[in-house]
N, C-alpha and C positions, 0 to 999 in steps of 0.2 A: 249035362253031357248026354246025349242023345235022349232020351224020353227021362227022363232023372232032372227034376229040377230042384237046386238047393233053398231053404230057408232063406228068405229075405232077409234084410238086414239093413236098418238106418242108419247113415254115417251123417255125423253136423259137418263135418270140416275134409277138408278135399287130400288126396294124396301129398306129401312133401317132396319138396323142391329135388330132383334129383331121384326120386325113386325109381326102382327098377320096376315097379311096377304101372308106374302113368302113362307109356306108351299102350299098355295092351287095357288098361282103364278107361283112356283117349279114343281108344280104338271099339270097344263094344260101348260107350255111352254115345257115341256118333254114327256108330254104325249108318244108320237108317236117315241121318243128315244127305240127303244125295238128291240130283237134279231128277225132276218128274219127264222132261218135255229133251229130245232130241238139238235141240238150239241152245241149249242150257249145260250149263257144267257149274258146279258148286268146287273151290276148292280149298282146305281144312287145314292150316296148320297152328295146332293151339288155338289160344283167341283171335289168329286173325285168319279169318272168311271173305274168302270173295268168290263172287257171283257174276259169272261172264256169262252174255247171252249175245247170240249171234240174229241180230236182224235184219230180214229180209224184206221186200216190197212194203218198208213202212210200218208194218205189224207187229208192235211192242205185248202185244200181249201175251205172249208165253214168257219173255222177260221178266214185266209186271208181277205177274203171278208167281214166277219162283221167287221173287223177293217177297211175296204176300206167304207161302208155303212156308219161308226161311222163317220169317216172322213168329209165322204160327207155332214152328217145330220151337224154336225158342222161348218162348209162353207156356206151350206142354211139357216142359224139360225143366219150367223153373231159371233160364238165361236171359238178360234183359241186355238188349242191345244198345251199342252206346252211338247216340246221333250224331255226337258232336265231332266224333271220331270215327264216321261212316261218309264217303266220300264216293260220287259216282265218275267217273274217266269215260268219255265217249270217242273212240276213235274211227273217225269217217273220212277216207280217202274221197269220196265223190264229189266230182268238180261240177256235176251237173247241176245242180241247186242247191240252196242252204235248207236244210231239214230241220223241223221245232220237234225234239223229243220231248214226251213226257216227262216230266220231274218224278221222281217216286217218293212214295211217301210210306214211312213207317212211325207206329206210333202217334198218327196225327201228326208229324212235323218233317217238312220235307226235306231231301237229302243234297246236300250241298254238290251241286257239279262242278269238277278244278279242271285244270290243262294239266297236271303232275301232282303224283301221290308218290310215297317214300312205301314199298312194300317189300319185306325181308331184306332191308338193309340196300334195296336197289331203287333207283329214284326214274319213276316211268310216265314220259313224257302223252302227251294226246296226241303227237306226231310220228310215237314210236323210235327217235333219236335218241343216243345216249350222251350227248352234248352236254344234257345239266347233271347227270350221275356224273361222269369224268370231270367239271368242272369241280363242284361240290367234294371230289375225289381229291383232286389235285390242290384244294385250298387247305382240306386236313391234312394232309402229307405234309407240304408246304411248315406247317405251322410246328411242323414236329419235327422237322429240320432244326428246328433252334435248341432244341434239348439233344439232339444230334453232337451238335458244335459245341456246347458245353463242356458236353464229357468228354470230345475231344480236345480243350482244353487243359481239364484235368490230365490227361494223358494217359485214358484207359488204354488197355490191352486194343488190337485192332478186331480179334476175336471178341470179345466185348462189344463193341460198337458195332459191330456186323448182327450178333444176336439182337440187339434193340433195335437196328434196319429193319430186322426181320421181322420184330414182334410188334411195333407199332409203326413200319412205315409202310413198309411190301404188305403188310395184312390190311392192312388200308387200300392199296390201289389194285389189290389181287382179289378181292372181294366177291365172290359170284363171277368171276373173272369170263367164265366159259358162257355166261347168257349173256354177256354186249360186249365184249374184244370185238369178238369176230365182225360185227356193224360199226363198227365205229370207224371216224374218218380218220385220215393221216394227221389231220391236223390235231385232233385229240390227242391220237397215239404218239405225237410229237410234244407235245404238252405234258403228257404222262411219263415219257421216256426221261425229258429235262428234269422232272422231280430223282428219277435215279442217277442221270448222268452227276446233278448233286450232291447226291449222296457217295456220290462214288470218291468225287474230289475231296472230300470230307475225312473217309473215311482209306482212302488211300489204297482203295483195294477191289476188284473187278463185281460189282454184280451181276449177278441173273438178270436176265434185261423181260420185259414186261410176256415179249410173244414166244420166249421159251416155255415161261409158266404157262400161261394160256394150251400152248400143244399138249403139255403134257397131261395136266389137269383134262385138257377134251380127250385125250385118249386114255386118261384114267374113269371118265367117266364111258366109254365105250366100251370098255372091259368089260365094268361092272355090269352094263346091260346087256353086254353076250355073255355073262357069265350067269346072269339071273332070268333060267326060265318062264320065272311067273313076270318078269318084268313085260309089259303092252307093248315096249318097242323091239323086245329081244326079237322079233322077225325079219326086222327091220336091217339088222347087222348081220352080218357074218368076217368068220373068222379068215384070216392068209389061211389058203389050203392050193397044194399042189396036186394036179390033175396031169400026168403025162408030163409030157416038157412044157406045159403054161403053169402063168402064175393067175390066180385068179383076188382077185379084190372085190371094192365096193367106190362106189361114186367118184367125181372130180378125174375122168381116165388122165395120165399123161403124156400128151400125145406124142410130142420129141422126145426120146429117150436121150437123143443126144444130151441132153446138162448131167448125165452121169461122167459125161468123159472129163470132163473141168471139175468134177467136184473129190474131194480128199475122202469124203465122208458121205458113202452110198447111201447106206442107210436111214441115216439123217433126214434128207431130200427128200428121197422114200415117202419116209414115214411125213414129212413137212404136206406133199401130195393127200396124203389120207386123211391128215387132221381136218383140212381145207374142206371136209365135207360138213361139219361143227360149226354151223356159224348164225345162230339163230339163240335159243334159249337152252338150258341145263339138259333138258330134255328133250333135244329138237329129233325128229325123226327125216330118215332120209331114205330114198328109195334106191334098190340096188343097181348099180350098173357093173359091168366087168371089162377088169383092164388085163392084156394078156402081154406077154411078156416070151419071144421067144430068144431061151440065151444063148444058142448054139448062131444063133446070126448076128449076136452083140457082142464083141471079144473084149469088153469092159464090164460085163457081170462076171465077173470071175467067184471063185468057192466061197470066196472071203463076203464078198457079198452076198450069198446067198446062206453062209452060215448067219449073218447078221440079221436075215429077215425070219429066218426060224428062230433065235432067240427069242424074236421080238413077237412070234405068235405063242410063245411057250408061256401057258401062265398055269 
């Protein structure tokens, strides 16, 4: 702690599973784990590392070299990479010509390049579509349908059967839900919707339907990062704040306010508007724009409305 440094100390065997301790253990043995070169970014969770580099005019070589750094820090640190379960993803929109990247190589043996790797439980294409996540999505669902129908056989409770919806079928298709809903095509979301409208005949009783969760979830993730100064995107967001008679917001403006007048549920819509800026990965960042709102010329914002948008900035 500041110029104080304590007794070393040899440990054989690594923190236990669950300890309160292995995040901030995790955190000072990797510290120093981190990209050398501006094109490069290292990212760290537990044992699985990856290494995204951004190439430009051709020039692999600051790429190259952070995986020779990675290598190296791993050697120094006593971790031995595993080859067989190191996988390179190259994603290249350009139509101009077919480009030969270098293979990389660690440990003397080179690293296998796929069209699609499985990373945090999310399955990411070379095309950047989430066609075969949602497929691969919808075949486990599917299959857990059939323990579904059993217990409704037996003639569980309908509250029973709705908690094992929840625990193994929605936790299945709900999955990292906020980094590929929002790209995904209708025909997916059509595919994913039928595994609940299944469940629903099943189970005799209304579910949560796919893009409820999604909203809410993207705007529980937005809280959290307007709520977290140290957070890198918290600049990025800002909160509903009233200015005089305007309402101020962030991205996606809308431009007809008219669909308030048909709608039951102001807020709702509202907020449907705001989520719509979410549509990329967990962590996508988006730049400010401002949507103004004057209610003395809309005689469909009324109090009730406008009490429901200050609930919804109150956290």
């Amino acid at each position: 702690m500041g110029r104080h440094v304590s007794a070393s100390l040899t440990l054989s065997n690594g923190a236990p599973q669950g300890c309160v301790l292995s995040p901030l253990l995790y955190s000072l043995y990797t510290y120093d784990c981190v990209a050398v070169t501006n094109s490069t970014t290292i990212i760290k969770f537990t044992d699985d590392t990856v290494v995204v580099g951004l190439i430009s005019d051709n020039n692999e070589t600051a790429y190259l070299e952070e995986i020779r750094n990675l290598e190296n820090w791993c050697q120094r640190n006593n971790l031995l990479l595993n080859i067989s379960k190191t996988k390179e993803l190259i994603v290249d929109f350009s139509t101009k010509q077919e480009r030969n990247y270098q293979t990389p190589v660690i440990n003397k043996s080179p690293v296998e390049r796929v069209d699609s790797f499985r990373y945090l439980g999310v399955h990411i294409t070379q095309d950047l579509s989430w066609s075969c996540h949602i497929n691969i999505m919808v075949k486990k669902a599917r299959q857990r349908l059939y323990h579904l129908r059993r217990l409704r056989d037996f003639r569980l409770p309908s509250k029973v059967l709705r908690n094992f919806y929840s625990c193994t079928i929605e936790s299945i298709l709900t999955g990292n839900i906020a980094s590929w809903f929002g790209n995904s095509t209708m025909q997916d979301r059509r595919a994913l919707q039928r595994v609940v409208r299944s469940a629903e005949r099943i189970i005799h009783a209304k579910l949560p339907d796919l893009h409820s969760i999604y909203s809410k979830r993207c705007w529980t993730k937005a809280r959290k990062i307007m709520k977290d100064l140290s957070h890198p995107n918290n600049g990025l967001f800002s909160l509903f704040r009233f200015v005089g008679p305007l309402w101020a917001n962030i991205k996606n403006p809308v431009k007809d306010w008219g669909i308030f007048r048909s709608c039951s549920d102001y807020s709702k819509v509202f907020t449907e508007a705001i989520i719509g800026f979410i549509r990329r990965l967990a962590d996508d960042t988006v730049q400010k724009t401002i949507i103004r709102m004057f209610p003395k010329q809309k005689p469909w914002v009324d109090k009730t409305f406008h009490n429901n948008l200050r609930s919804l900035t109150s956290a």
